[in-house]
N, CA, C and O of each residue as an XYZ file, in Angstrom:
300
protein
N      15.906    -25.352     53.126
C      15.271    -26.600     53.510
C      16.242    -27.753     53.282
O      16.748    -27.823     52.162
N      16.622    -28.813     54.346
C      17.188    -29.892     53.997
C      16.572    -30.947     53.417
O      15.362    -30.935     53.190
N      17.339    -31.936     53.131
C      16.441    -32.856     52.252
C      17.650    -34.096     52.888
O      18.687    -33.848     53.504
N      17.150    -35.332     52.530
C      17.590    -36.343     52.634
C      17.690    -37.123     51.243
O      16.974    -36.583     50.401
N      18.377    -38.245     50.764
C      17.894    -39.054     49.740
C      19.247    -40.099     50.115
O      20.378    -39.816     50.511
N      18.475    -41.678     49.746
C      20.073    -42.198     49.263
C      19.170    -43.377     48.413
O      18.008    -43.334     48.007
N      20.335    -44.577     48.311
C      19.889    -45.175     47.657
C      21.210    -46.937     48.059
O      22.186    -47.005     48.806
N      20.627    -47.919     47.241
C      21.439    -49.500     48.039
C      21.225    -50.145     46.385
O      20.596    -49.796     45.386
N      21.934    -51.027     46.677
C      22.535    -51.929     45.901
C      23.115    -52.264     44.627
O      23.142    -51.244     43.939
N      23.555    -53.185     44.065
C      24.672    -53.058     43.010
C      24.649    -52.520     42.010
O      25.236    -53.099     41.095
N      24.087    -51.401     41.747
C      24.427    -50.310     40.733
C      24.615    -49.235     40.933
O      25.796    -48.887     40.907
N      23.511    -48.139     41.241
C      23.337    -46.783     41.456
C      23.239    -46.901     42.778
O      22.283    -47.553     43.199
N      24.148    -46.335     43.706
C      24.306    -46.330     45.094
C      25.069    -46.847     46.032
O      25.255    -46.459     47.185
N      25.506    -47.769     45.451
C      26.387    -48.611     45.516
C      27.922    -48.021     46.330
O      28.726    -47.282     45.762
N      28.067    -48.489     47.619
C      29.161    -47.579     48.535
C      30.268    -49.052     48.454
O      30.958    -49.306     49.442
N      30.317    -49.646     47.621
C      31.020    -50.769     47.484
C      31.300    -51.697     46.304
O      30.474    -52.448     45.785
N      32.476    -51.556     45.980
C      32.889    -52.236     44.619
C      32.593    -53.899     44.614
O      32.346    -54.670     43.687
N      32.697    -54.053     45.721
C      32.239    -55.796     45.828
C      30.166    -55.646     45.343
O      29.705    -56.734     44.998
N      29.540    -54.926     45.339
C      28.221    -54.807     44.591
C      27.321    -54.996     45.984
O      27.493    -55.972     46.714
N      26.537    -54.162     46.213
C      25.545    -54.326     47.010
C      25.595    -54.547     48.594
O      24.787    -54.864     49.467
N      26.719    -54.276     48.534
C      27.211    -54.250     49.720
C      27.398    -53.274     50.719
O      27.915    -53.424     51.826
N      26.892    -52.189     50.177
C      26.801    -51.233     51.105
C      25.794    -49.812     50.510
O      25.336    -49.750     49.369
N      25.627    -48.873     51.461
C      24.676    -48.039     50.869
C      25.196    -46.704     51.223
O      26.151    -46.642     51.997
N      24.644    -45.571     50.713
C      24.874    -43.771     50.992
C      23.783    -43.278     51.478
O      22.738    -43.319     50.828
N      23.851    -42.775     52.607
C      22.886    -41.303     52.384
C      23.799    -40.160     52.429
O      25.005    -40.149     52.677
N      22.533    -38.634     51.974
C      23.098    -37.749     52.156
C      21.989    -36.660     52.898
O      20.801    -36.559     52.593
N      22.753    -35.828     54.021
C      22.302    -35.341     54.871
C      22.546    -33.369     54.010
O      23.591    -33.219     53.375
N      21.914    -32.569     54.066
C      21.934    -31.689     53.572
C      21.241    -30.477     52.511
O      20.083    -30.548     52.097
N      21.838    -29.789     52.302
C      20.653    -29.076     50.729
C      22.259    -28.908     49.438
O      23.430    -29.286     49.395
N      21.297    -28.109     48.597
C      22.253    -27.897     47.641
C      23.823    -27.229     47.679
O      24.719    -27.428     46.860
N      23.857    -26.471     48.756
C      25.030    -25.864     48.972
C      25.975    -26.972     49.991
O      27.197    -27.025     49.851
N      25.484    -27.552     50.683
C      26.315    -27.964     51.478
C      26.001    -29.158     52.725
O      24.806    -29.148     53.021
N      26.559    -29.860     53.267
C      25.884    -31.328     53.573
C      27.179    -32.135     54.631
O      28.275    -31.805     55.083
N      26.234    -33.422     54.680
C      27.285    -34.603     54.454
C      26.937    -35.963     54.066
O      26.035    -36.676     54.507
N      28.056    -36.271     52.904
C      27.673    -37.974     52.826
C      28.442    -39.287     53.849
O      29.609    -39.599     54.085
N      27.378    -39.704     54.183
C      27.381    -40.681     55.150
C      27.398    -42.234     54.058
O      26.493    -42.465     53.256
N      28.799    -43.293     54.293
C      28.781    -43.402     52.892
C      28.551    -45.213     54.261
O      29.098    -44.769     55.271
N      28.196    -46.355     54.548
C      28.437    -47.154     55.073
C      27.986    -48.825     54.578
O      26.914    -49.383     54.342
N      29.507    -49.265     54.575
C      29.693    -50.270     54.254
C      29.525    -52.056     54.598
O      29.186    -52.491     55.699
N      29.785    -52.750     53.622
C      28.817    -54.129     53.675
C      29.692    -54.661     55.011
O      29.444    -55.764     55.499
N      30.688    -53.824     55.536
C      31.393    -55.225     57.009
C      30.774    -53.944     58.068
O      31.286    -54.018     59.185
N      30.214    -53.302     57.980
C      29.698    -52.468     59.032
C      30.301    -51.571     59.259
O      29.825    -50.978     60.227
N      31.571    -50.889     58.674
C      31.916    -49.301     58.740
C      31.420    -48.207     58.489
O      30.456    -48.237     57.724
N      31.719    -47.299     58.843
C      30.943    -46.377     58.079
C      32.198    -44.722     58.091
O      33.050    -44.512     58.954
N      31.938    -43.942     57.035
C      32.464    -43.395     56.421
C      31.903    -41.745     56.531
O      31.062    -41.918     55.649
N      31.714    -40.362     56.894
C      31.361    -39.813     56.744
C      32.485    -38.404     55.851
O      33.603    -38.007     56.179
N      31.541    -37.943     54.608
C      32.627    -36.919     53.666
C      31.684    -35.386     53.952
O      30.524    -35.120     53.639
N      32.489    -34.748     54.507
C      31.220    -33.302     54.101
C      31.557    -32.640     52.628
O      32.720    -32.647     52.227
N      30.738    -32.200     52.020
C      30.663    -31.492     50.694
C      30.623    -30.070     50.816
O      30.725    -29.683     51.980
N      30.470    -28.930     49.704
C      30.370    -27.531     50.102
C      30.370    -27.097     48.567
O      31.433    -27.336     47.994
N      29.334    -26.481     47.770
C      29.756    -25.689     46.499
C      30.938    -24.771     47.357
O      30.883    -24.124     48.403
N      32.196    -25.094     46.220
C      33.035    -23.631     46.151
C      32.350    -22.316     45.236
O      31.734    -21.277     45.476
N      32.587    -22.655     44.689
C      31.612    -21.716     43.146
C      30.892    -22.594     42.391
O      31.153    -23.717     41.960
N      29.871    -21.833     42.302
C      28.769    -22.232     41.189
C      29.305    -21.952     39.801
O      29.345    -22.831     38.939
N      29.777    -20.530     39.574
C      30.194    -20.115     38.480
C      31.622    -21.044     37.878
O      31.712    -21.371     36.695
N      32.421    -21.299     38.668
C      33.639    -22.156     38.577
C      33.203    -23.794     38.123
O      33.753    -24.442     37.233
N      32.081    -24.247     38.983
C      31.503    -25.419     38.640
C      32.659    -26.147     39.595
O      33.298    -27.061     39.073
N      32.952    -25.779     40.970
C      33.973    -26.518     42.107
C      33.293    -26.777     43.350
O      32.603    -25.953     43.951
N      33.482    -27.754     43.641
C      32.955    -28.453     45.044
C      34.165    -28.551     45.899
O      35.272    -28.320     45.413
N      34.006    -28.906     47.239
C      35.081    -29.598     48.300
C      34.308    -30.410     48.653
O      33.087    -30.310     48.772
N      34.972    -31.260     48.842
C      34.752    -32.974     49.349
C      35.621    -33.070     50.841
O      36.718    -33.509     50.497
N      35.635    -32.936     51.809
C      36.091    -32.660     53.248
C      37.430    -31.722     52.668
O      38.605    -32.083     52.728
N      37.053    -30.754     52.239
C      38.145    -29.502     51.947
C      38.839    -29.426     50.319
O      39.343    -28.448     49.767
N      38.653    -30.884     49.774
C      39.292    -31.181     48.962
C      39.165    -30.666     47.694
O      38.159    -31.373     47.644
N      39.194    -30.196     46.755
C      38.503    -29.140     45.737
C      38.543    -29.839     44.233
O      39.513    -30.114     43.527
N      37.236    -30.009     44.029
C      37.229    -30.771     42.689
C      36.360    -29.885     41.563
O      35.666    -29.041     42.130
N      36.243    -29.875     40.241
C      36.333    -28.964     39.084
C      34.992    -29.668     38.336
O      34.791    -30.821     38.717
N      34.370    -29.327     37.676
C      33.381    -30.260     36.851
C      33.961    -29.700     35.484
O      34.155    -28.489     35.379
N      34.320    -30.809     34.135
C      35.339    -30.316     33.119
C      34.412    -30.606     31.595
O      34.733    -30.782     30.420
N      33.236    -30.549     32.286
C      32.692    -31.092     31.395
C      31.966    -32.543     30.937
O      32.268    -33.371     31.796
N      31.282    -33.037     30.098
C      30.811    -34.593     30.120
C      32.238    -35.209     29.435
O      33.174    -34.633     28.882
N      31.959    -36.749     29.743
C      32.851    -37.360     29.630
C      32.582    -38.228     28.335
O      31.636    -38.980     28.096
N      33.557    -37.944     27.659
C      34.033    -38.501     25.958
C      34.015    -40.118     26.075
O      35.025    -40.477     26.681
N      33.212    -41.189     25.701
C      33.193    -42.592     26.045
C      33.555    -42.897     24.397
O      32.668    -42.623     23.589
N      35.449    -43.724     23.649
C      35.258    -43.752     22.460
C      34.898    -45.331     22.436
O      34.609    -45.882     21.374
């Protein structure tokens, strides 16, 4: 089953460092998708995603292969 969700403005959702300026959705299910990321001057951006391994804890981001290393240490 696909699902949809996104979310807008200057915090959580946020497709723009200038704040509120732009928004995400994402088109897809848990394995695999795309984020549609579009911005406050009217561009827009699309990334597809893909679990590599579950067991590995690796995604691709349009092929690109990223690792989950754990939570992040804030001192």
């Amino acid at each position: 089953m696909a699902a949809r969700w996104g979310a807008s403005g200057p915090g959580w959702g946020a497709a723009s460092q200038e704040g509120g300026a732009g928004r995400w959705t994402i088109s897809g299910d848990r394995q695999s998708g795309t984020i549609t990321l579009s911005y406050g001057n009217g561009t827009t951006k699309s990334v597809r995603y893909q679990v590599d391994s579950q067991a590995e804890q690796t995604m691709l981001f349009d092929g690109i292969k990223f690792a989950y290393a754990g939570v992040a240490e804030c001192s």
